[in-house]
MDTraj code that builds the backbone (N, CA, C; nanometers):
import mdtraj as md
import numpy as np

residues = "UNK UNK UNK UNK UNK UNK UNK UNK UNK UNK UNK UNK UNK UNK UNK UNK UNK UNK UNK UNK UNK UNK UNK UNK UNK UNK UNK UNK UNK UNK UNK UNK UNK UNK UNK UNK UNK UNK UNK UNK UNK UNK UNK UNK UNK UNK UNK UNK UNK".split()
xyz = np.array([
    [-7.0473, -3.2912, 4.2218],
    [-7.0782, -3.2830, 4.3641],
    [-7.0331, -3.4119, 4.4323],
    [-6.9918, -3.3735, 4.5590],
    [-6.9404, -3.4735, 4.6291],
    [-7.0822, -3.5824, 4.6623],
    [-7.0586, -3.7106, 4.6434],
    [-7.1457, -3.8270, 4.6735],
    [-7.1610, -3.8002, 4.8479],
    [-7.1190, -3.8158, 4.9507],
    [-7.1669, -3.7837, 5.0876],
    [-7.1982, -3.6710, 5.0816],
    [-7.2099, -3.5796, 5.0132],
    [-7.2479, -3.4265, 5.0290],
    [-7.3992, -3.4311, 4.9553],
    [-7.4054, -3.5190, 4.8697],
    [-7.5734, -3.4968, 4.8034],
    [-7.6522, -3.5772, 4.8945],
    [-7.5744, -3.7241, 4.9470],
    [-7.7037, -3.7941, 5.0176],
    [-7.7009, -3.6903, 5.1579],
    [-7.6401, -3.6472, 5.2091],
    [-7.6577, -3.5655, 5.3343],
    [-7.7868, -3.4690, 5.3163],
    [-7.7590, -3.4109, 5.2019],
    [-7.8933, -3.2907, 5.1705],
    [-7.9871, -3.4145, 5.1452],
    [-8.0030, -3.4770, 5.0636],
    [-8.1105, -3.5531, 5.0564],
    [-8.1908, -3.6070, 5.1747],
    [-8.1125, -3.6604, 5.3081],
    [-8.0874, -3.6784, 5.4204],
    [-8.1854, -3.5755, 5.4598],
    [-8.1434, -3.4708, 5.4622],
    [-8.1537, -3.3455, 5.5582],
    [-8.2809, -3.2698, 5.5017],
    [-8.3038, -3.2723, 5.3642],
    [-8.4393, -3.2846, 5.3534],
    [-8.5657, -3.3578, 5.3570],
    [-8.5364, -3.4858, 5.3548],
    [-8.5941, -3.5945, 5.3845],
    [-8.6526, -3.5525, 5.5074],
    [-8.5656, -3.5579, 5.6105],
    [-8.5703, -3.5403, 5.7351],
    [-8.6473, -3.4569, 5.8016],
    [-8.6496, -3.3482, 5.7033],
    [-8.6893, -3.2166, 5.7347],
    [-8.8550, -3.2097, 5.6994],
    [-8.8507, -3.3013, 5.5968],
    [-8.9841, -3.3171, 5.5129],
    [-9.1336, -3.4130, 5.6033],
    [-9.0085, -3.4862, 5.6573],
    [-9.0801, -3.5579, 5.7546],
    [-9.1271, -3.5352, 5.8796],
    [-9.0473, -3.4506, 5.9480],
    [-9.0848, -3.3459, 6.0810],
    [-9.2104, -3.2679, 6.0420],
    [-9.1866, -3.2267, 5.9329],
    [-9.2682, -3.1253, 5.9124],
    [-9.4573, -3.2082, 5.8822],
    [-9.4168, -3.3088, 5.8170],
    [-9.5307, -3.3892, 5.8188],
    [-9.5915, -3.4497, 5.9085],
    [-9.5282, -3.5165, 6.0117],
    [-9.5241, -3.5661, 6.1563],
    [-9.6480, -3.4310, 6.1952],
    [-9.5834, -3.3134, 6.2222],
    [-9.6800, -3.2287, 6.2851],
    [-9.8080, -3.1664, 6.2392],
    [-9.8178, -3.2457, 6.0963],
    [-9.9643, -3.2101, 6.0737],
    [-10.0766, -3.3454, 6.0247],
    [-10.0132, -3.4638, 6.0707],
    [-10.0472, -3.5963, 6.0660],
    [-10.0332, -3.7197, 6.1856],
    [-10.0894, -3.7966, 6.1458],
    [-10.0711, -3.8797, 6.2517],
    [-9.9271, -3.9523, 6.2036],
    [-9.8496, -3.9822, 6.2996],
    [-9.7677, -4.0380, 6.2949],
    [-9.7714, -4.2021, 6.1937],
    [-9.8711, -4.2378, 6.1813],
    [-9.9094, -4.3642, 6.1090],
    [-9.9514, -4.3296, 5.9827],
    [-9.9910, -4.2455, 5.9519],
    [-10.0817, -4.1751, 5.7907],
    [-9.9810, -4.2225, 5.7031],
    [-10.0367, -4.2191, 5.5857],
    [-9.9157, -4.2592, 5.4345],
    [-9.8076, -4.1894, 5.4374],
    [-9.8478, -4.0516, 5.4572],
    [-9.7799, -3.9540, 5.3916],
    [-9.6182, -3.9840, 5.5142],
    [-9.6562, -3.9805, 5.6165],
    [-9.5535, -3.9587, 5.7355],
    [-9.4739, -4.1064, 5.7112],
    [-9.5626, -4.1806, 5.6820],
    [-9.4663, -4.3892, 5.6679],
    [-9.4114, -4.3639, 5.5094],
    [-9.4107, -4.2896, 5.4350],
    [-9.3727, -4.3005, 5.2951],
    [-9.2437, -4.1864, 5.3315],
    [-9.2346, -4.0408, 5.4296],
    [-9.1198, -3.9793, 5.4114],
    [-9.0405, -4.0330, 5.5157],
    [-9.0627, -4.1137, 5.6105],
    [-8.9870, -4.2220, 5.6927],
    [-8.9159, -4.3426, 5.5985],
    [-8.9905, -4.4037, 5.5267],
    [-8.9319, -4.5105, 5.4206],
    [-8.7804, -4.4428, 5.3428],
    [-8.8342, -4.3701, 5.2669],
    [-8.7797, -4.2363, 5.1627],
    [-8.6025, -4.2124, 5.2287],
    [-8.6743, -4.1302, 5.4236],
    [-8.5511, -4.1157, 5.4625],
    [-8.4587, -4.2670, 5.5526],
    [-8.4922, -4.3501, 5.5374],
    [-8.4283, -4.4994, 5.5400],
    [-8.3093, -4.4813, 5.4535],
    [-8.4288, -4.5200, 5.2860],
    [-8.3431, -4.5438, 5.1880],
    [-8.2419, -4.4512, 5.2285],
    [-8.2442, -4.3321, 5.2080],
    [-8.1060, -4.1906, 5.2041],
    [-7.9988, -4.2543, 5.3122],
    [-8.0312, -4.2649, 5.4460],
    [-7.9611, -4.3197, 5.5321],
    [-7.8613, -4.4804, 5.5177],
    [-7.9191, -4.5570, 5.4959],
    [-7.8840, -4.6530, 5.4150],
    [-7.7606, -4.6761, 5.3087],
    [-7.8412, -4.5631, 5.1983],
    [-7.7646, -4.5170, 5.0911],
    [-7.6001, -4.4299, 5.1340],
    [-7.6265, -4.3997, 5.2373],
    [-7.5090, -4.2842, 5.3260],
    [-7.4058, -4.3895, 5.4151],
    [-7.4667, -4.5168, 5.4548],
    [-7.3983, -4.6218, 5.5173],
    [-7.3054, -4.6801, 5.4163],
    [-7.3458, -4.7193, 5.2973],
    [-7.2832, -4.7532, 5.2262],
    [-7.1611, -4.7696, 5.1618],
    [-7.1621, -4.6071, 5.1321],
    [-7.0793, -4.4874, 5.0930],
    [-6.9151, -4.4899, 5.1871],
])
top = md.Topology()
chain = top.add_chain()
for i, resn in enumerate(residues, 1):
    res = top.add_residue(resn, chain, resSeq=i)
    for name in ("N", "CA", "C"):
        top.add_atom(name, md.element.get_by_symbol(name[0]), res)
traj = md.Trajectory(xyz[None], top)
């Protein structure tokens, strides 16, 4: 698999993981600052590249 093609999904679930958490948390809770961190790293990791 293409390397920009896995961090993108990773990306894009990250992302996705985090929206979805956002709306049943406070924006400050662990869970929402840990899939924000998570999707950094991916982003980051995609700058790189």
């Amino acid at each position: 698999m293409d390397i920009k093609l896995y961090l993108l999904e990773k990306i894009e679930t990250c992302r996705t993981e985090m929206l979805e958490l956002s709306r049943q948390k406070e924006l400050t809770s662990e869970a929402v600052v840990s899939a924000s961190t998570r999707l950094d790293y991916w982003l980051n990791e995609y700058e790189k590249v």
